[in-house]
C-alpha beads as a LAMMPS data file, in Angstrom:
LAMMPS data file: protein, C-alpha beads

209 atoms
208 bonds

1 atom types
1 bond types

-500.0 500.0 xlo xhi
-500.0 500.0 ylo yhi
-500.0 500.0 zlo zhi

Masses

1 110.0

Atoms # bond

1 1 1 -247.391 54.978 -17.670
2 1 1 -248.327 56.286 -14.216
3 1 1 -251.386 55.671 -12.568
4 1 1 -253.790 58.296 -11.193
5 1 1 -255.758 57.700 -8.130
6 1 1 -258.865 59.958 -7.863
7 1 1 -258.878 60.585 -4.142
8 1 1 -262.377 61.688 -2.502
9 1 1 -261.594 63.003 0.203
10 1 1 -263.629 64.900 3.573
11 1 1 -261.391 67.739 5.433
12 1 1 -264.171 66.617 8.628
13 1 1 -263.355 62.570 7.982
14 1 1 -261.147 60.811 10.490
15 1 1 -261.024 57.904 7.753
16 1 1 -259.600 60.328 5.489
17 1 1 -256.817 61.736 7.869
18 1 1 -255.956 58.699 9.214
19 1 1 -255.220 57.234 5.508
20 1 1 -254.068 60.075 4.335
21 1 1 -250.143 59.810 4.901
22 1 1 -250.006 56.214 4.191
23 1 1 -251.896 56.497 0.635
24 1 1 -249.114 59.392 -0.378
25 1 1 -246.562 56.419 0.571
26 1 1 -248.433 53.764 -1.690
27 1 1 -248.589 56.007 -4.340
28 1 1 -244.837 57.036 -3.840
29 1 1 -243.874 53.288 -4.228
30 1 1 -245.822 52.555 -7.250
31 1 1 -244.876 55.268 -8.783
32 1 1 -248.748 56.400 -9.169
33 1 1 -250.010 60.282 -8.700
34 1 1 -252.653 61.372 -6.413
35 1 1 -255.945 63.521 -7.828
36 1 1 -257.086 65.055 -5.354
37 1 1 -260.503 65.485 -5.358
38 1 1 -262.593 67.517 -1.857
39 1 1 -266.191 66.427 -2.412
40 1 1 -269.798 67.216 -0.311
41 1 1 -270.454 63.866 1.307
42 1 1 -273.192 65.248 2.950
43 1 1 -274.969 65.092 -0.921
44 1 1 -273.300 62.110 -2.078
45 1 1 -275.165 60.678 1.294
46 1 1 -278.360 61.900 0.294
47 1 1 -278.074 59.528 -3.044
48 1 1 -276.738 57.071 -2.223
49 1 1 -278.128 56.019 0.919
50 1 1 -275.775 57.426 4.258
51 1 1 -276.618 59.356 6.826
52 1 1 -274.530 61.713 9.136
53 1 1 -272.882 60.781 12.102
54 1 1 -275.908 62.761 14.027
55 1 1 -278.541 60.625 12.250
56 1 1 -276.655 57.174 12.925
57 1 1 -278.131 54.662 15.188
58 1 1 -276.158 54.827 18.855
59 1 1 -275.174 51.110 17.944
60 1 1 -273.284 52.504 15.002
61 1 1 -271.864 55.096 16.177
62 1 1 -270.329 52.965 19.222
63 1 1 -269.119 50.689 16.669
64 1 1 -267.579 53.546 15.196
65 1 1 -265.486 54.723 18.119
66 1 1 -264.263 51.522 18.697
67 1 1 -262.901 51.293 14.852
68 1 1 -261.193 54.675 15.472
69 1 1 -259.087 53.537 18.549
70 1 1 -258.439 50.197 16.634
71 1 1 -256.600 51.643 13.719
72 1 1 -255.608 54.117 15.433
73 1 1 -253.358 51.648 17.190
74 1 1 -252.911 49.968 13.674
75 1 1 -251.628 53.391 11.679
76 1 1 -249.814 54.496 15.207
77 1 1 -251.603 58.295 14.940
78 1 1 -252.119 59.756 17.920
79 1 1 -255.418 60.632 17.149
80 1 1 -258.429 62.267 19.006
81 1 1 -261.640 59.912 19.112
82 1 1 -263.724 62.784 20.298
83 1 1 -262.611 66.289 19.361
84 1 1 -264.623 69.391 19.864
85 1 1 -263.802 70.956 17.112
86 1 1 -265.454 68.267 15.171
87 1 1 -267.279 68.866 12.813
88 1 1 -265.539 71.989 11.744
89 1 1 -266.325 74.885 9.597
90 1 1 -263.490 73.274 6.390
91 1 1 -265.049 75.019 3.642
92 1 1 -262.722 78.114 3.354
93 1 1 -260.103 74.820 3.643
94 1 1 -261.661 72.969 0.974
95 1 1 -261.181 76.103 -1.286
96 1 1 -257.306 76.006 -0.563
97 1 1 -256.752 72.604 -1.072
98 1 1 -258.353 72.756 -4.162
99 1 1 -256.685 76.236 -5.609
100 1 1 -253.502 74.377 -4.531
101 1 1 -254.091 71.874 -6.277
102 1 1 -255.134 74.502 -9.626
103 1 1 -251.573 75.660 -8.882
104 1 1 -249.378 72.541 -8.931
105 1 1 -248.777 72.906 -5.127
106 1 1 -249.019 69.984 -3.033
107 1 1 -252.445 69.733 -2.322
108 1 1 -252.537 66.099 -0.747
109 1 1 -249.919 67.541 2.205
110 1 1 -251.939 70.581 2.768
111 1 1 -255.165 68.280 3.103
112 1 1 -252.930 65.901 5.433
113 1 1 -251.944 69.084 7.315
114 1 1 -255.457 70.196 7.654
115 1 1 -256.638 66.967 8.788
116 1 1 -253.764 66.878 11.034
117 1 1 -255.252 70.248 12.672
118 1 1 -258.585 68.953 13.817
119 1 1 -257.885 65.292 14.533
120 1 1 -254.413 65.435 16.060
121 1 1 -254.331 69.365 17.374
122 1 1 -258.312 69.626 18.073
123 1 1 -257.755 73.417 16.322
124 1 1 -261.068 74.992 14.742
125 1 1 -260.130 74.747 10.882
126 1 1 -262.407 77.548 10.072
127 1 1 -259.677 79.790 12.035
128 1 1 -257.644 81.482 9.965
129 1 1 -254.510 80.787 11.579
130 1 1 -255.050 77.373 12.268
131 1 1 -255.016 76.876 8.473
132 1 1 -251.937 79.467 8.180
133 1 1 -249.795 77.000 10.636
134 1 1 -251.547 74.081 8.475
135 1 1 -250.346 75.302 5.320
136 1 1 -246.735 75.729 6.865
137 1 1 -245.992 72.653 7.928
138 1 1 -247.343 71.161 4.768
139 1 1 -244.439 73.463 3.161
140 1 1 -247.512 75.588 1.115
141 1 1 -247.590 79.268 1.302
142 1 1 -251.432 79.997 1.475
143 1 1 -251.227 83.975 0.926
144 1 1 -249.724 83.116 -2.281
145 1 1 -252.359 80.507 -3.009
146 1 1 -254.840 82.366 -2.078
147 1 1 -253.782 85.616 -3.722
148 1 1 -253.560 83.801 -7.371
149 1 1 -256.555 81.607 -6.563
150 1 1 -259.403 82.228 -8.722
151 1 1 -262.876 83.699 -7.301
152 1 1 -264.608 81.251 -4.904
153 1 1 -267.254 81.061 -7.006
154 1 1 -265.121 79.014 -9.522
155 1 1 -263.401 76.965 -6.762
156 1 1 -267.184 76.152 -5.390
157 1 1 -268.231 75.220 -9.270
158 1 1 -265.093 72.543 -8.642
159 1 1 -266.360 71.460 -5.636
160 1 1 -269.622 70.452 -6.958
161 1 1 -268.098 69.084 -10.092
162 1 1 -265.504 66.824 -7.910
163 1 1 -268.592 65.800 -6.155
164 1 1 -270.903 65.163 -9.264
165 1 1 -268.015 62.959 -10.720
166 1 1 -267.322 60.836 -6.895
167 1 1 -271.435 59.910 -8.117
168 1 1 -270.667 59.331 -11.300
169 1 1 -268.119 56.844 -10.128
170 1 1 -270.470 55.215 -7.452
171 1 1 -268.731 56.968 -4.892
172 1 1 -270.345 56.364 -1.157
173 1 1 -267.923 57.191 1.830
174 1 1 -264.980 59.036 2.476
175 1 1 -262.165 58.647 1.718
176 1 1 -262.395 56.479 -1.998
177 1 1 -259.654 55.678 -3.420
178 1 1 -260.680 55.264 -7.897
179 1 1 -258.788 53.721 -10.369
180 1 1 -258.641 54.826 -14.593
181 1 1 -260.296 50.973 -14.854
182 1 1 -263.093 51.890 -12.488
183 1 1 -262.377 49.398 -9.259
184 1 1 -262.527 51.374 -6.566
185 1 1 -261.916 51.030 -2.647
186 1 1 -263.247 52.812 0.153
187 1 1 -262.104 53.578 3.098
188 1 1 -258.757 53.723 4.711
189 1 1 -258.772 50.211 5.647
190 1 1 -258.416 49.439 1.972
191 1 1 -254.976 50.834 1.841
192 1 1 -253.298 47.425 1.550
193 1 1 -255.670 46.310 -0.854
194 1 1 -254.865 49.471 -3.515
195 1 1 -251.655 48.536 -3.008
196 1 1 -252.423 45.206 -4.283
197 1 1 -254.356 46.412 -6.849
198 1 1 -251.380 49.048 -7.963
199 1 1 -248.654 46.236 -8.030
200 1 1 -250.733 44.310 -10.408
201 1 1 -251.013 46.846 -12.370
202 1 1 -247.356 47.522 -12.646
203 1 1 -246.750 43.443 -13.697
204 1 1 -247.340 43.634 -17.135
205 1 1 -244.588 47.190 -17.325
206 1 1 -242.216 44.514 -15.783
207 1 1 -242.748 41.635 -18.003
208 1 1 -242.346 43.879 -20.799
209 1 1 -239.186 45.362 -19.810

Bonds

1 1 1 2
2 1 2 3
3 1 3 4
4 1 4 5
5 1 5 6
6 1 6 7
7 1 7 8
8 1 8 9
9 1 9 10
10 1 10 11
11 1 11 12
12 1 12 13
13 1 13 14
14 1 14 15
15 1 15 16
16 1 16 17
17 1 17 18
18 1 18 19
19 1 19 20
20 1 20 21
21 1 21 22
22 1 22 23
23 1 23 24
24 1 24 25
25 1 25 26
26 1 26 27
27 1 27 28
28 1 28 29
29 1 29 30
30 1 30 31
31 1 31 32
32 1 32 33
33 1 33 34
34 1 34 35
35 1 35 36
36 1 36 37
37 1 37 38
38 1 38 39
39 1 39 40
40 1 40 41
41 1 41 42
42 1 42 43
43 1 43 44
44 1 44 45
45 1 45 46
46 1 46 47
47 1 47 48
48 1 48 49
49 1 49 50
50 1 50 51
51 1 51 52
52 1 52 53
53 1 53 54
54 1 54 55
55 1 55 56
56 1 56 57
57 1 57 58
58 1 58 59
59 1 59 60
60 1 60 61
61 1 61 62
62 1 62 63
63 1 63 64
64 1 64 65
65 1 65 66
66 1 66 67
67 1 67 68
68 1 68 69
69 1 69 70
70 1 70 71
71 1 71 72
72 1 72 73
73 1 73 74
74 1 74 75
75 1 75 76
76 1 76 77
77 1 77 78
78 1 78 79
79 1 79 80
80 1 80 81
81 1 81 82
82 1 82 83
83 1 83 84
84 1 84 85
85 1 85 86
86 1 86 87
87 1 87 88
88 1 88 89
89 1 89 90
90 1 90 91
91 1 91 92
92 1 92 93
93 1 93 94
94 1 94 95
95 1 95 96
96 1 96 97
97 1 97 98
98 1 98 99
99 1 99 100
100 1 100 101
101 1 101 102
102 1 102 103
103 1 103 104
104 1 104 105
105 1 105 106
106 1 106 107
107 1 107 108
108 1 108 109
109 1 109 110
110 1 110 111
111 1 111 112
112 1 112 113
113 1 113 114
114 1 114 115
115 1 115 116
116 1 116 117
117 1 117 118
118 1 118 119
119 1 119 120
120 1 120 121
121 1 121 122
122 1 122 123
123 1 123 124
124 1 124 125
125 1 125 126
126 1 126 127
127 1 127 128
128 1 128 129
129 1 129 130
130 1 130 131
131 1 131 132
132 1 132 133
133 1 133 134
134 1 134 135
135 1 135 136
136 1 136 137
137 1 137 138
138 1 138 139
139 1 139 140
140 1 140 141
141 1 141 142
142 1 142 143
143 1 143 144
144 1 144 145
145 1 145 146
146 1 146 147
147 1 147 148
148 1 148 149
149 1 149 150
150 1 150 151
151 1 151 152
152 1 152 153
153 1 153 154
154 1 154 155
155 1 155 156
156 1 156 157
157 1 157 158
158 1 158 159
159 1 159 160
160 1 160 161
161 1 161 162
162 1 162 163
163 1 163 164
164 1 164 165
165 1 165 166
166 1 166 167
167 1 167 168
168 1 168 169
169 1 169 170
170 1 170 171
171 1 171 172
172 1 172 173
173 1 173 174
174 1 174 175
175 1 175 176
176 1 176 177
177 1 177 178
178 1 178 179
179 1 179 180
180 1 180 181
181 1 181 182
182 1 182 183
183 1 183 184
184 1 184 185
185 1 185 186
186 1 186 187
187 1 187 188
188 1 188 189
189 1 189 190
190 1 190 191
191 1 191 192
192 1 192 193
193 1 193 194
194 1 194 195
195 1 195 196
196 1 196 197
197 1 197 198
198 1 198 199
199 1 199 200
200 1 200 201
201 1 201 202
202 1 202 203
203 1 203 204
204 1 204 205
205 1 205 206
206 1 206 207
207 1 207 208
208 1 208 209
């Protein structure tokens, strides 16, 4: 039976950009499906103990920077350390990925893509067009997924309730990666081991056969 991965993600995380391709290709060779799952970090801080980039010691947010240019040398993503159009305005984003997502589109890509707009392009995701060239190269039509998306009101209920559930599941940092058993990993640097983690899970299906 195929495994689901409840993905947390942030539309404003560099973590979750820079994993994002390379988790679609885990899950592509173990045969596992991706739930994707947009959630308010900036609440799931407030529990559980972050704080914002802004609020972050300078020490940590040095230590930061220098992480970023390390994997981004690792993942080979030309990526921006210092973009000014981060932190962006991803809400009206958020809402697509997730009525994509209502709609059987691919809602991981699109997320990629809109990732891909801010840390790679340094475009303003609140900009309509950015997200219209987004949308595009992730192969998703967004007038048609926004034409049989439901009211915003519903898609914001989800939001909350994707967020409510990343608590439930002791969710901290984006991105988190969750398992059906409950072992989770965060962070794009635990990649490899969710690999790991999905192979195992695939030995007894082996055995068996």
């Amino acid at each position: 039976m195929p495994v689901t991965i409840d993905y947390y993600i942030s539309l404003n995380s560099p973590w979750t950009y820079m994993g994002s391709a390379l988790l679609a290709e885990v899950a592509r060779r173990n045969g596992a499906t991706v739930n994707v799952k947009p959630a308010k970090f900036h609440a799931i801080f407030e529990q559980t103990g972050g704080l914002p980039l802004p609020k972050r010691s300078p020490q940590r947010r040095a230590y930061r920077l220098m992480e970023l240019k390390r994997w981004r040398e690792v993942r080979d993503i030309p990526l921006i350390l210092q973009p000014k159009n981060s932190p962006s305005d991803d809400l009206a984003a958020t809402r697509l990925v997730i009525a994509a997502k209502l709609q059987g589109k691919d809602a991981h890509r699109l997320a990629t893509e809109f990732g891909r707009a801010i840390w790679e392009r340094d475009e303003p995701l609140g900009d309509p067009d950015v997200m219209a060239a987004a949308g595009k190269r992730a192969g998703v039509d967004l007038a048609a997924v926004k034409a049989s998306a439901p009211p915003d009101a519903e898609l914001d209920r989800l939001y909350e309730q994707y967020t409510q559930e990343g608590l439930a599941a002791n969710v901290f940092g984006a991105p988190s990666y969750v398992l059906p058993s409950g072992e989770f990993f965060w962070g794009q640097d635990r990649l490899e081991l969710l690999e790991r983690a999905l192979k195992m899970l695939r030995q007894p299906e082996k055995a068996s056969a």
